[in-house]
N, C-alpha and C positions, 0 to 999 in steps of 0.2 A: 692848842690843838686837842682836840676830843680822844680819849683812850681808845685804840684800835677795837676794844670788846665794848665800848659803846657807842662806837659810830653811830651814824644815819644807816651809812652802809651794809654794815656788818649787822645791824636789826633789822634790816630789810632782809638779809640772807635769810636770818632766823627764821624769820617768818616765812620766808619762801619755805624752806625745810620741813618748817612745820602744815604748813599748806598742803605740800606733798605725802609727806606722811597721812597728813586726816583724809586724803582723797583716795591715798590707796589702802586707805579703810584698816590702818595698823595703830596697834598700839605702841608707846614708848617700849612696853615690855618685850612685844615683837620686833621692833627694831633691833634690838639689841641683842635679841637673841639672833638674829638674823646677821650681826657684826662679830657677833661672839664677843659681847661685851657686857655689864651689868647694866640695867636699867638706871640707875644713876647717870652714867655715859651720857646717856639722852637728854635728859631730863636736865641735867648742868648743860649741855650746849644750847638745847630750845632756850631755857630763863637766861644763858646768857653769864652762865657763872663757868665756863668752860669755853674757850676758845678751840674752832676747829682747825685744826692744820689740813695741809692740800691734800696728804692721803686721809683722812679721815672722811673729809670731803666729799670724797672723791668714791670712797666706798660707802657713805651712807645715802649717797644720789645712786647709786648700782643699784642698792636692797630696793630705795625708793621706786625703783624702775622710772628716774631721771636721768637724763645725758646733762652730765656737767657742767659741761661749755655752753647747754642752753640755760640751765639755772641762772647761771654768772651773765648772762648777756642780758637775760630779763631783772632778775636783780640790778645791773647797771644802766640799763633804761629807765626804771621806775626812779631813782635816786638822783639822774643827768636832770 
């Protein structure tokens, strides 16, 4: 079985994340500051060196001005 931080799945998220991020025209730096967190934060879950838990999630789809439950539903179509 494939490490959960390197699924198919779980880089499909990434990228979903990071997608939203470049569309809403932010940087890692603004993410983060927008999390109240260091710019590292970011930057390890985008590459992938940082797994995100559901509340992390969950708040960096809010900054993004994403709805959660549609991230995760398109992420799980792309990957079915």
């Amino acid at each position: 079985m494939t490490a959960p931080l390197h699924s198919p799945t779980y880089a499909r998220l990434r990228a979903s994340l990071i997608d939203a991020r470049e569309r809403a025209g932010l940087t890692q730096a603004e993410v983060a500051k927008r999390l109240q967190r260091v710019q590292s934060f970011v930057s390890k879950y985008e590459l992938g060196e940082r797994r995100l838990d559901v509340v992390d999630f969950i708040a960096v789809c809010s900054c993004l001005g994403e709805d959660p439950a549609e991230v995760l539903r398109r992420v799980l179509a792309e990957v079915e």
